[in-house]
N, C-alpha and C positions, 0 to 999 in steps of 0.2 A: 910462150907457155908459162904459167903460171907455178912458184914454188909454193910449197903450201910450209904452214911454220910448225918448228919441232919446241913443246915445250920445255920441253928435259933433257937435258945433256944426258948421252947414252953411251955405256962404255960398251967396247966392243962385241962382248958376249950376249947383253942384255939385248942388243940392236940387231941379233943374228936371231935373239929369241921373238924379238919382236917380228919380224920380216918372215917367222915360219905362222905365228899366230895370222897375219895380216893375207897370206895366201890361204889360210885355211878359214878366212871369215866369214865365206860365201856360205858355209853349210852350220853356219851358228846364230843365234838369233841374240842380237845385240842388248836387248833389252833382258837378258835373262844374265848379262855378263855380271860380271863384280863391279861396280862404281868406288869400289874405297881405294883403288890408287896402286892395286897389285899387278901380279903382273897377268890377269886376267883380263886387264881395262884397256879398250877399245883404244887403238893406235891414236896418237893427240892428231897426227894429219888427215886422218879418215874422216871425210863427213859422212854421215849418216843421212840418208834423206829415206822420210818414210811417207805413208799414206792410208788414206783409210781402205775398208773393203768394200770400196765403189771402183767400178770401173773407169769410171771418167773421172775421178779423183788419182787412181794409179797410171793412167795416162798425162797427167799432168805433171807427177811422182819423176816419171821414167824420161820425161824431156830434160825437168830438172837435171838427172840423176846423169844423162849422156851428155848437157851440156859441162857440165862441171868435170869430167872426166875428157869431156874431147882439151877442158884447158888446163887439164896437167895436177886433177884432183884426182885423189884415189878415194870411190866411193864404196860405201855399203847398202844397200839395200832391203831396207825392213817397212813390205809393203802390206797392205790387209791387216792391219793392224786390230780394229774397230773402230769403236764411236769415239768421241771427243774423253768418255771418261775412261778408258782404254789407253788411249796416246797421248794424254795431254801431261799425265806424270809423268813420263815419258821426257818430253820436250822441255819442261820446266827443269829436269835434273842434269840434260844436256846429254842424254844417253841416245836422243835423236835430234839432228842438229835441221836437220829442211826439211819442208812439209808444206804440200799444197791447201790451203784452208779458204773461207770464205767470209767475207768481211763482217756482214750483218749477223749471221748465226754465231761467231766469232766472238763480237761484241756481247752477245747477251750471255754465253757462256761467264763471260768473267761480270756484265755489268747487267744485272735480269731487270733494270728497270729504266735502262737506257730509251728513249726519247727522240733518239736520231735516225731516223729514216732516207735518206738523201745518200743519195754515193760519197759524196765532199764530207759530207756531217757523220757518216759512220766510220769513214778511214780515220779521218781526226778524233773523234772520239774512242776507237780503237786503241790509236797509238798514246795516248792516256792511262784506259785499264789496266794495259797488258802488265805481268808483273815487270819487275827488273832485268830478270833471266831472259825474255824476250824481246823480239824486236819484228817487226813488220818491214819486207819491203817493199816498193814500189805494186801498186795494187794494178790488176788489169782490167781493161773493159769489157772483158768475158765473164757473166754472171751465171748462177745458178740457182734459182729465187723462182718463185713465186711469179707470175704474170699475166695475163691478159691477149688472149690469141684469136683470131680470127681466119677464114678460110682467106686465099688469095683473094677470089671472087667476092667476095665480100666485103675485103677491104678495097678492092677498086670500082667497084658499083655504090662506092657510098664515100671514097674520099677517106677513109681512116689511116691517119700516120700516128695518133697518140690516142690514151684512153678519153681524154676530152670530148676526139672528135666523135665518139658513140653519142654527143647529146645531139647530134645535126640529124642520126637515122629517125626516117619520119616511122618505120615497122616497129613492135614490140622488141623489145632489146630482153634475150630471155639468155641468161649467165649459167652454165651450166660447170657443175666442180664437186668434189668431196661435203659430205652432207653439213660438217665442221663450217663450210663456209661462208654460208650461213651465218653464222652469228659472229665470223671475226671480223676485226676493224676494216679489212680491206674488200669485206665482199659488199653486198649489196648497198646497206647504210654507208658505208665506206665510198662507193660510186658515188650517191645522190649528194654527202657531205663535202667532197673536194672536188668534184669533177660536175656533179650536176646534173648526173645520168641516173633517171630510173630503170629500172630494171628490174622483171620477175627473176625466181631462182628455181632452176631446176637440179635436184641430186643425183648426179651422172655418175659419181663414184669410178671405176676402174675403165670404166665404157666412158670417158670424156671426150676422148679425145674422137671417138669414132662417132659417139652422136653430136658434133660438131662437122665433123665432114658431111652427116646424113642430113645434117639440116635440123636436127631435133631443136639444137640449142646453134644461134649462132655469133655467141662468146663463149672460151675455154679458158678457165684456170689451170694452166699447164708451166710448170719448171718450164725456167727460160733455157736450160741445156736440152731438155728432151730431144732426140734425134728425130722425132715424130714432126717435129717443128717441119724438118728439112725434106724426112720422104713423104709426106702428108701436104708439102706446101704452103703452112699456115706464116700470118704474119703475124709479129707480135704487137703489140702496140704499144708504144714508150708512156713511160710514167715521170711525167716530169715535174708532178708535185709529190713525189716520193710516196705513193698511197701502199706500195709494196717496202719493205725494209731492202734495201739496197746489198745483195749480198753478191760481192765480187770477190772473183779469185784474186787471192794474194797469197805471196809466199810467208812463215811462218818459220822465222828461224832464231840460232839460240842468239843471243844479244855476243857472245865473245868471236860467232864467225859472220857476225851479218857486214861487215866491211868486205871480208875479204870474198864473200861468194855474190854482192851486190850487182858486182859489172859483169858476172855469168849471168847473175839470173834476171833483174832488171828488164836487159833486151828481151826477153821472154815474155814477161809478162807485156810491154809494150807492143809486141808481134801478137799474142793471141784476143780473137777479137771474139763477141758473140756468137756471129754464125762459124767462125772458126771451132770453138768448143765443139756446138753440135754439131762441125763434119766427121772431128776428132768423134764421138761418139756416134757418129752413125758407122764409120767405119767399124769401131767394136761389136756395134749390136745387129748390124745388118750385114755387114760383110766378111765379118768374125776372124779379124785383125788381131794379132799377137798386139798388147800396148811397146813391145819394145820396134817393131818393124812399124808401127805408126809413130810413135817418137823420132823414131832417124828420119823417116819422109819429113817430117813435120819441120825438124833443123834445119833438115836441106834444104828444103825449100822456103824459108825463112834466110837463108845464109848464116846459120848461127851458129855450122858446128862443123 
């Protein structure tokens, strides 16, 4: 079991005050505490892990949150936070120390003109922006991005394992997505320019995913977590000239505890895989899983807690 470090020598009265604050933490919201150093400020051993108000963002949160606490951390948890411009003063000022984030959205927060599209080429150029205050670790191969879907049946009547192989279908290749998609870098010009696929565009909007299953359209721009992926059967297609921006889970934590929460949370992110993501969110949305009773299955069965 892991000790966690105390920054300040504590005389015995202060440390009895602190140990009444640290039980009563669970019903106060960390980010509204005092940072100037009273005796308001968040116990120095407590990490903080928070998350946004996604559900498969606060399942990622609550693995974090159980792993580090089955190894002898005393956590807080401040989840739902919001968007990036919500939680990211936050994180910079150390008032929330771990946070599940995503590589490529990540990247353009802090670099909006960044260039790098490729899993390799966004972590590394990630770990450049970020300011001082932070640090990234170990990134996993469980994404949440942007991608290129196909029914089963259609990926095995035609041979597709990546979006390349759409240039071998001899049928109209008709791309169905948000009406936006159209005109961005990775939809249709984006096909013919790195992969070599033409393709008509249909604007499917909320209904994608179902007029892919009907046959309307038979390619889907669908997030590579969507749990639809999984009850719907569809296959994704790999992008291995990076024509989507690369956005993987990674942990997000402050640069003074990312040594000491490295070897909890690291296995984690090496254990969650793609389809793993979307089981974790099919269980939320289909089967309407508490995120803390799908986090403790998720360890266990990992062996990681």
């Amino acid at each position: 079991m892991r000790t966690t470090r105390r920054t300040t020598a504590l005389v015995a009265g202060a440390a009895a005050a602190l140990l009444t604050l640290t039980a009563c933490g669970g019903d106060s919201d960390p980010l509204e505490q005092d940072t100037g150093g009273g005796e308001e400020t968040m116990a120095s051993d407590t990490i903080v892990v928070g998350s946004q108000a996604y559900y498969s963002n606060e399942i990622i949160a609550e693995i974090y949150a159980q792993a580090l606490e089955a190894d002898g951390f005393t956590v807080e948890r401040n989840f739902s936070i919001g968007q990036r411009d919500a939680y990211m003063p936050a994180l910079e000022n150390g008032e929330v120390q771990v946070f599940p984030e995503y590589t490529g959205n990540l990247l353009q927060y802090f670099d909006p003109e960044t260039t790098a599209t490729s899993t390799d080429d966004v972590y590394g150029a990630l770990q450049e922006a970020l300011p001082d205050s932070l640090a990234v670790l170990d990134q996993s191969a469980a994404t949440d991005q942007d991608s290129y879907n196909v029914t089963s049946e259609f990926a095995e009547a035609n041979g597709l394992t990546t979006i390349g192989d759409l240039a071998d279908v001899e049928e109209e290749i008709v791309v169905g997505g948000p009406a936006e998609l159209e005109e961005r870098p990775y939809g249709p010009q984006g096909l013919a320019d790195v992969y070599g696929v033409d393709v008509s565009f249909e604007a499917t909007g909320d209904t994608t995913v179902q007029d892919l299953v009907a046959g309307t359209v038979n390619v889907a721009n669908v997030f590579s977590a969507d749990p639809r992926i999984q009850t719907e059967g569809l296959v994704t297609l790999e992008d291995p000239e990076g024509l989507f921006l690369a956005s993987n889970v990674v942990p997000l934590v402050s640069e003074d505890v990312a040594d000491e929460v490295a070897s909890v949370i690291d296995p984690i992110s090496a254990a969650l895989t793609p389809e793993g993501l979307v089981d974790l969110n099919v269980q939320s949305t289909e089967e309407q899983r508490s995120s803390e009773d799908i986090a403790a299955d998720w360890l266990a069965e990992n062996d990681l807690a």
